[in-house]
TIVOVEX-92088 format. One line per field, with one value per residue: residue number from 1; residue in three letters; y, x, z of N, C-alpha, C in turn. Coordinates in Angstrom, 2 decimals. Last residue first. Example, Ala and Ser with C-alpha at 12.3 -4.5 7.8 and 13.67 -1.06 7.14 Angstrom:
resi c(2/1)
resn c(SER/ALA)
n.north c(-2.25/-5.69)
n.east c(12.85/13.19)
n.up c(7.08/7.80)
ca.north c(-1.06/-4.50)
ca.east c(13.67/12.30)
ca.up c(7.14/7.80)
c.north c(0.03/-3.30)
c.east c(12.90/13.20)
c.up c(7.87/7.80)
//
This chain:
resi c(164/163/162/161/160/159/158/157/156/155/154/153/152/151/150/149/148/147/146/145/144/143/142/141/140/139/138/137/136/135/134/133/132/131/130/129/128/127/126/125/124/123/122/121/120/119/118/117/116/115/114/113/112/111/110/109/108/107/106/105/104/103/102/101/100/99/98/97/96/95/94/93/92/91/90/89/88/87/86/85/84/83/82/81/80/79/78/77/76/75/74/73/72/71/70/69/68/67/66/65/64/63/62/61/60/59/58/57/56/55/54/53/52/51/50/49/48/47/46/45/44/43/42/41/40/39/38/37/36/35/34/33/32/31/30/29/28/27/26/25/24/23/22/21/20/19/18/17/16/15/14/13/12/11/10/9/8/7/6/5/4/3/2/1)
resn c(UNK/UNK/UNK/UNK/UNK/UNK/UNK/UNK/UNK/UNK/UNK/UNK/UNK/UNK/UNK/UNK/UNK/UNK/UNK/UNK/UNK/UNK/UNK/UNK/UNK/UNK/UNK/UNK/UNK/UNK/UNK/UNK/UNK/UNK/UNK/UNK/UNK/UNK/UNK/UNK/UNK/UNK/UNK/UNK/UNK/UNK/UNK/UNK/UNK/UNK/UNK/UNK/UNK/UNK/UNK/UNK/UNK/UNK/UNK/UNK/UNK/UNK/UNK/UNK/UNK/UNK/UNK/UNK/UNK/UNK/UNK/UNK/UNK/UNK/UNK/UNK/UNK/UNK/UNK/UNK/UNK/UNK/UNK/UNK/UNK/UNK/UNK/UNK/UNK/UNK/UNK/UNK/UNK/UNK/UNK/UNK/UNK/UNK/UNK/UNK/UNK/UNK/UNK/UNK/UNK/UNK/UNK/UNK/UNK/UNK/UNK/UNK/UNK/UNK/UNK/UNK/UNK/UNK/UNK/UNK/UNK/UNK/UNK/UNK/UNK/UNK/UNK/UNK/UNK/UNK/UNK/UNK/UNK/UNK/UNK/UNK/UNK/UNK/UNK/UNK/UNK/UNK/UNK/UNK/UNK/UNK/UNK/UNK/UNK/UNK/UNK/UNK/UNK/UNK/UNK/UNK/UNK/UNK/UNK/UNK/UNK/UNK/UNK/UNK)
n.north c(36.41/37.20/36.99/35.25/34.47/32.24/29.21/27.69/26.84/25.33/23.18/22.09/21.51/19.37/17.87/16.90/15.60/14.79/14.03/13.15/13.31/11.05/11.94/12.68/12.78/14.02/12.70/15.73/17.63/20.18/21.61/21.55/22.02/19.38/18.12/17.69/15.94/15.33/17.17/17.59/16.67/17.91/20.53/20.33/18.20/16.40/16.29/16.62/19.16/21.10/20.75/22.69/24.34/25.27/27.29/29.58/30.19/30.29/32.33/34.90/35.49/37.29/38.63/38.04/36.19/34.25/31.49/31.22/29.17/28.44/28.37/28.13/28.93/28.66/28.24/25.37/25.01/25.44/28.30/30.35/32.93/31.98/31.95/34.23/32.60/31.86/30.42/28.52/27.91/27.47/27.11/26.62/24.41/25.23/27.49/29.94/32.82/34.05/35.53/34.28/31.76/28.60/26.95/23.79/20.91/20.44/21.52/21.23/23.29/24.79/25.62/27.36/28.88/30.42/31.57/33.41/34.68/36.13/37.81/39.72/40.71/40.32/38.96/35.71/32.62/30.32/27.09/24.12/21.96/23.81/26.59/29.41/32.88/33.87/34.59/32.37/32.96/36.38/36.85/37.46/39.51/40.99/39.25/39.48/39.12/40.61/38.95/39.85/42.07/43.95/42.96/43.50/45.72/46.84/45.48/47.07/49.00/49.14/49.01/51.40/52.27/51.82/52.61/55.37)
n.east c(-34.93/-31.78/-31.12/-28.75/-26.03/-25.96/-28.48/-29.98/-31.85/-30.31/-29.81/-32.45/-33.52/-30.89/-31.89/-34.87/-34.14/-30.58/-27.84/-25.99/-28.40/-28.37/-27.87/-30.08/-33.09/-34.49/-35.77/-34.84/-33.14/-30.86/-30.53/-30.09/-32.58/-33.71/-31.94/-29.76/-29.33/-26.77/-25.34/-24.82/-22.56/-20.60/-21.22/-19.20/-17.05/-16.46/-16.66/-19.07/-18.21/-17.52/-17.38/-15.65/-16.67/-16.62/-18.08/-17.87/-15.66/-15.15/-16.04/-17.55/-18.92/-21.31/-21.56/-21.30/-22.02/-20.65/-19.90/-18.94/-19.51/-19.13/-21.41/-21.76/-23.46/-25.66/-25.05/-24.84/-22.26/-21.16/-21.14/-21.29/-21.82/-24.07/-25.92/-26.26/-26.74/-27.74/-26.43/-26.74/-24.34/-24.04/-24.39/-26.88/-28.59/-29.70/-30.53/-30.40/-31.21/-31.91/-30.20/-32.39/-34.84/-34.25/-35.41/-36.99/-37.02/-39.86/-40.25/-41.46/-43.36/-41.46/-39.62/-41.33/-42.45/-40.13/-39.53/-41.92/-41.21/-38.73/-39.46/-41.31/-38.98/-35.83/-33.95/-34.54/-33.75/-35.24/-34.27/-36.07/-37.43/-40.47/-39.67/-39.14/-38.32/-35.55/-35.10/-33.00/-30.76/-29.50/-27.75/-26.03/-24.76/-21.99/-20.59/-21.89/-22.68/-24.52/-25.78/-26.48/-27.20/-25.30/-22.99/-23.63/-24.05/-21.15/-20.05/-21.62/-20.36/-17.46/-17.80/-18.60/-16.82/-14.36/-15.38/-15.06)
n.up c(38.17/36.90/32.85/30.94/30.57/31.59/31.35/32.39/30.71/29.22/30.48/30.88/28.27/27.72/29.71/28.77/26.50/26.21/24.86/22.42/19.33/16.58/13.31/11.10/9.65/10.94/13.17/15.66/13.44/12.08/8.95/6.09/5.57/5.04/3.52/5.33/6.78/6.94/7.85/11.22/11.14/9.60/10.19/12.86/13.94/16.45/19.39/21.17/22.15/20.09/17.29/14.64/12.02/9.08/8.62/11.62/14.90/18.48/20.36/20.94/23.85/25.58/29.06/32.00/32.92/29.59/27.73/24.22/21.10/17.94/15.71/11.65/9.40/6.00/2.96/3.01/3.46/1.62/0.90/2.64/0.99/-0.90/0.62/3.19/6.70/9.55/12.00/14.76/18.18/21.80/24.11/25.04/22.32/20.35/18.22/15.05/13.45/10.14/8.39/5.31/6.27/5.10/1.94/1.85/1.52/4.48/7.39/9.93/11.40/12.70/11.03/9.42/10.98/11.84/9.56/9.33/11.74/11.27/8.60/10.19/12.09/11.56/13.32/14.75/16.07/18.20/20.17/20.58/20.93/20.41/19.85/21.24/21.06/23.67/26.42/27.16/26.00/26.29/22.84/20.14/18.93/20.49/19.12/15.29/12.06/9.31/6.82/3.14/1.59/1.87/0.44/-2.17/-2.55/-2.03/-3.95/-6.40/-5.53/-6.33/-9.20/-9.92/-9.61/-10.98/-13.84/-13.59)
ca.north c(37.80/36.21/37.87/35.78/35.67/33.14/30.23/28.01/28.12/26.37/24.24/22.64/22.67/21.06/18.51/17.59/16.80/14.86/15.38/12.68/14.06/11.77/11.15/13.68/12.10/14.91/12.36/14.31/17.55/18.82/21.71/21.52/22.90/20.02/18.03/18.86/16.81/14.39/17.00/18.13/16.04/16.29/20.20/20.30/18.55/16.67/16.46/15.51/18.36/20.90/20.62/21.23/24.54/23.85/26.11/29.01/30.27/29.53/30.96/33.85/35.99/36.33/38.40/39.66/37.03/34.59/32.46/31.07/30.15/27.79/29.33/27.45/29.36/28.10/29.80/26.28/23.92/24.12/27.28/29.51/33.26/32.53/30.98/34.16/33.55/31.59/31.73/28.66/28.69/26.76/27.86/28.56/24.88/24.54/27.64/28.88/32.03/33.16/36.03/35.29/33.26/29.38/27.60/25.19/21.47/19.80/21.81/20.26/22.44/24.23/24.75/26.29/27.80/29.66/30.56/32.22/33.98/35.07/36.40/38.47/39.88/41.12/40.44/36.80/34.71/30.98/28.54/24.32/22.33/22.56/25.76/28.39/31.91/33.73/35.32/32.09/32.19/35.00/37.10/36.88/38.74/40.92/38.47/39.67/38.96/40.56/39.86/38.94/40.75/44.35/43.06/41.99/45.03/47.07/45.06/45.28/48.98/49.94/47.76/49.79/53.48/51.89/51.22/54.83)
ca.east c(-35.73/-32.09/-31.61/-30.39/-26.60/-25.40/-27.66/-28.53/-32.38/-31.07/-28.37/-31.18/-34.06/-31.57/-30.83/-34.08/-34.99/-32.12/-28.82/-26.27/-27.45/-29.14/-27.49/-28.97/-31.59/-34.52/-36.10/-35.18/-34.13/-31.15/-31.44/-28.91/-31.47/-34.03/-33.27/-29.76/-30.16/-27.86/-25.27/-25.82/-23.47/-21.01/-21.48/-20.74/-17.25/-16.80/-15.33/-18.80/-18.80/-16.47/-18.28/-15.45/-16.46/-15.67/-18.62/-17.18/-17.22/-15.09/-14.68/-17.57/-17.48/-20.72/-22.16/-21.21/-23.23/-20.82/-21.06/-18.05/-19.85/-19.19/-20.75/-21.38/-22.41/-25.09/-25.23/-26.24/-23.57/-20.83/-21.93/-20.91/-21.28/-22.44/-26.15/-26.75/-26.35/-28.36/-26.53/-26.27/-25.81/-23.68/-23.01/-26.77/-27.83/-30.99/-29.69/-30.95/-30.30/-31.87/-30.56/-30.85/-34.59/-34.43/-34.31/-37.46/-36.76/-38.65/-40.65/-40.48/-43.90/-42.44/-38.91/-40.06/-42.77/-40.57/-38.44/-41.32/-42.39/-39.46/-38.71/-41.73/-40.54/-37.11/-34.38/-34.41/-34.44/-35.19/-34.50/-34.89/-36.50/-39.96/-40.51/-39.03/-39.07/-35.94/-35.72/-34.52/-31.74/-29.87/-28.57/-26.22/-25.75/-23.60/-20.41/-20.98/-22.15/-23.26/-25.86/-26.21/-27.93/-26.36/-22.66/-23.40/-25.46/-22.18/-19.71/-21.38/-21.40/-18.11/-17.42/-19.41/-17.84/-14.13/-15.55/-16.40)
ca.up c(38.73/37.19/34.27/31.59/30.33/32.54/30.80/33.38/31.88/28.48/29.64/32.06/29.24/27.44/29.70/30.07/26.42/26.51/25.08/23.83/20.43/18.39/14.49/12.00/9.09/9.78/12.12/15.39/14.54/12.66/10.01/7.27/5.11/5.88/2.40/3.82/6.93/6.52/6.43/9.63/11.74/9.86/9.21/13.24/12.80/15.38/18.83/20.16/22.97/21.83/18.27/15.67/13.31/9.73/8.24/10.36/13.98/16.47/20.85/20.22/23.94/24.85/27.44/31.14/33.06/31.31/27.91/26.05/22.12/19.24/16.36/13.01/9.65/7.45/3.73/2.09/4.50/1.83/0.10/2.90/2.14/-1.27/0.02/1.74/5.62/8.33/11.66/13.99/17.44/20.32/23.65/25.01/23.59/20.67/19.06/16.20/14.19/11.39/9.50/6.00/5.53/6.41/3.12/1.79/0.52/3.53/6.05/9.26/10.55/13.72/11.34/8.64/10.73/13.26/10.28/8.75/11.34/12.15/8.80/9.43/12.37/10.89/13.11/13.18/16.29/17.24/20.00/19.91/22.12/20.86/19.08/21.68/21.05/22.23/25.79/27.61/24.64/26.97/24.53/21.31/18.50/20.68/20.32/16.71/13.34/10.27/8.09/4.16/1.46/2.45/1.90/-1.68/-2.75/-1.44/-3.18/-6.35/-5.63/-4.92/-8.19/-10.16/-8.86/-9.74/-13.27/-13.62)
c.north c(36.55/37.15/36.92/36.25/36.15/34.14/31.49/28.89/27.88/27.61/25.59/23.27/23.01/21.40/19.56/18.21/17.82/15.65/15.13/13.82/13.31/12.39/11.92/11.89/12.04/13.83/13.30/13.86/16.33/18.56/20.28/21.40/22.84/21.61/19.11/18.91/17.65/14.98/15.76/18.17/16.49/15.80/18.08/19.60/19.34/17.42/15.90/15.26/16.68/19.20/19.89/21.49/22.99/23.95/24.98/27.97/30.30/29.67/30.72/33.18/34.16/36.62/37.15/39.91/38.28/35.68/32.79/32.32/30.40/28.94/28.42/27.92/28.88/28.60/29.19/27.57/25.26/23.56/25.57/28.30/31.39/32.59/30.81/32.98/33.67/32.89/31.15/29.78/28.39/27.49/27.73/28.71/26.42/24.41/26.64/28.29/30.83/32.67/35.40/35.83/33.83/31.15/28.62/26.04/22.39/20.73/21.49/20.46/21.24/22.80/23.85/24.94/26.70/28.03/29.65/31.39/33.07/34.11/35.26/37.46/38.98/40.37/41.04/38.39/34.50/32.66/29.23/26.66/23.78/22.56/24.36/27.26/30.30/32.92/35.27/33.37/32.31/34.47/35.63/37.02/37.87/40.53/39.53/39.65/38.91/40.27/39.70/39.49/40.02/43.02/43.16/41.42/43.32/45.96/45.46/44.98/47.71/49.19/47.87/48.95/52.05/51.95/50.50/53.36)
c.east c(-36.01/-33.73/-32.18/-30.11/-27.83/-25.96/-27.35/-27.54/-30.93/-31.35/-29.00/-30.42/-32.62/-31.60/-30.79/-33.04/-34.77/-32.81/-30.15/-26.70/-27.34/-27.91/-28.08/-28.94/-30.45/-33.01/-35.65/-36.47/-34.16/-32.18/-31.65/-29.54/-30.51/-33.16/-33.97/-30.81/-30.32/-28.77/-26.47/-26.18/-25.23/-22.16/-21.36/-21.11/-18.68/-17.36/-15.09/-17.45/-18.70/-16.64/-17.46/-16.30/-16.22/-15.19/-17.78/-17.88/-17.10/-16.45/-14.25/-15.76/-17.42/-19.88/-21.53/-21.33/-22.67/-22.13/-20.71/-19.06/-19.45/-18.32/-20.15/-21.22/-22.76/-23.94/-25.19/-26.60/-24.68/-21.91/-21.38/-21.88/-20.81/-21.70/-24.33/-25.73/-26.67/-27.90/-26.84/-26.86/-25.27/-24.70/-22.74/-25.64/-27.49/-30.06/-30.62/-30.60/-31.22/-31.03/-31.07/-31.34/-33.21/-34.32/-34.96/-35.81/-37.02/-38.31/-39.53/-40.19/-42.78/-43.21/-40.22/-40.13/-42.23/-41.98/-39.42/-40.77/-42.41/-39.93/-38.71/-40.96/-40.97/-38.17/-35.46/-34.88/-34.37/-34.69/-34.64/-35.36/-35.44/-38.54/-39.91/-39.89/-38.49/-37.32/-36.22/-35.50/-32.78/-31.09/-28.48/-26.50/-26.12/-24.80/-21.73/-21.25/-21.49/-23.53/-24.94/-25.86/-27.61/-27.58/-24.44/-23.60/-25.34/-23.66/-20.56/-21.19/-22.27/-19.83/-17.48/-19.06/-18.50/-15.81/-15.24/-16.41)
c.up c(39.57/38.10/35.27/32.88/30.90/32.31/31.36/32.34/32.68/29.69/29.35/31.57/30.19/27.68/28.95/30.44/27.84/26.75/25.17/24.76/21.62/18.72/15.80/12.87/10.27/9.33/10.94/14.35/14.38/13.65/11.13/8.68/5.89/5.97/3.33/3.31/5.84/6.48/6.07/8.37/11.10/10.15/9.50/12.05/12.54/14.60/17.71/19.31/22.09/22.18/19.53/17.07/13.77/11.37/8.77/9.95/12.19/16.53/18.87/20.17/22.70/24.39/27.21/29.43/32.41/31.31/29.31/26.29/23.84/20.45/17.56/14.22/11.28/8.05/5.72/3.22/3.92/2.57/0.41/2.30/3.28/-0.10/-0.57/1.44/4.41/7.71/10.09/13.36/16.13/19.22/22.51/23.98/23.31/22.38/19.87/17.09/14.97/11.99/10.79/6.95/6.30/5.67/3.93/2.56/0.44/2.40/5.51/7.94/9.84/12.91/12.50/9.46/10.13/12.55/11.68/9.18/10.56/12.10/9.66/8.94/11.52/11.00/12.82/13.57/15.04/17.43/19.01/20.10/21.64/21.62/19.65/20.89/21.03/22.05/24.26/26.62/25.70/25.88/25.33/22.53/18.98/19.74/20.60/17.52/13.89/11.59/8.70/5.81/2.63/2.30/2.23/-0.33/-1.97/-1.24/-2.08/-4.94/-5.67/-4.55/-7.08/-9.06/-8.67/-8.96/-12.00/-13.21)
//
């Protein structure tokens, strides 16, 4: 009987939080778009949420399990249960190798190292915590050397999209 419990525990645990893999990842031109930054979530109305969370700045609220965001193609983050990486409040890092034949995750982890800044993502997010880790300009975060232009450019030269 106490085998049957713990089956079961481990079940309720797994089915709270979401799994990822190198296909949890498209071309971002297909995600919504709140300023510079990309969204998904699985379940519509999480979306929705998440898209206002983050459209409105909403202080002292968490993202619902399952968001991802992604403000470059090769970089995302993944919103887990709260247990699953209580250093950056359920957060999980990706750093991403994109061709026209998918994604192909490189690190992924609360102690990912950002290719490009050759730090620490959580570093750079930790000022942000009143935001749930969430960096935008004014949420605390140091600037990216990343202009609104460059973005866009990383964003529509992503391999994965279709080119029509």
């Amino acid at each position: 009987m106490r085998y049957i419990v713990c089956l079961c525990l481990t079940l309720t645990l797994w089915a709270d939080d979401v799994v990822v893999t190198e296909k949890s990842f498209g071309c971002v031109l297909d995600l919504p778009k709140v300023r510079n930054t990309r969204i998904q979530n699985p379940d519509p109305e999480k979306l929705k949420e998440a898209i206002r969370i983050f459209r409105d700045s909403v202080p002292n609220q968490e993202y619902p399990t399952g968001t991802v965001l992604q403000l470059v193609p090769f970089e995302a983050m993944v919103k887990h249960t709260r247990d699953a990486f209580p250093n950056t409040n359920g957060w999980e890092f990706f750093f991403l190798t994109l061709s026209e034949q998918g994604t192909k995750i490189q690190d992924r982890g609360d102690k990912v190292v950002n290719a490009t800044l050759k730090r620490p993502c959580l570093s750079c997010h930790e000022p942000a915590s009143k935001f749930d880790f969430v960096c935008e300009k004014g949420h605390g975060c140091a600037p990216i050397p990343l202009t609104d232009q460059k973005i866009a450019e990383l964003q529509a030269s992503d391999p994965r999209c279709t080119k029509k």
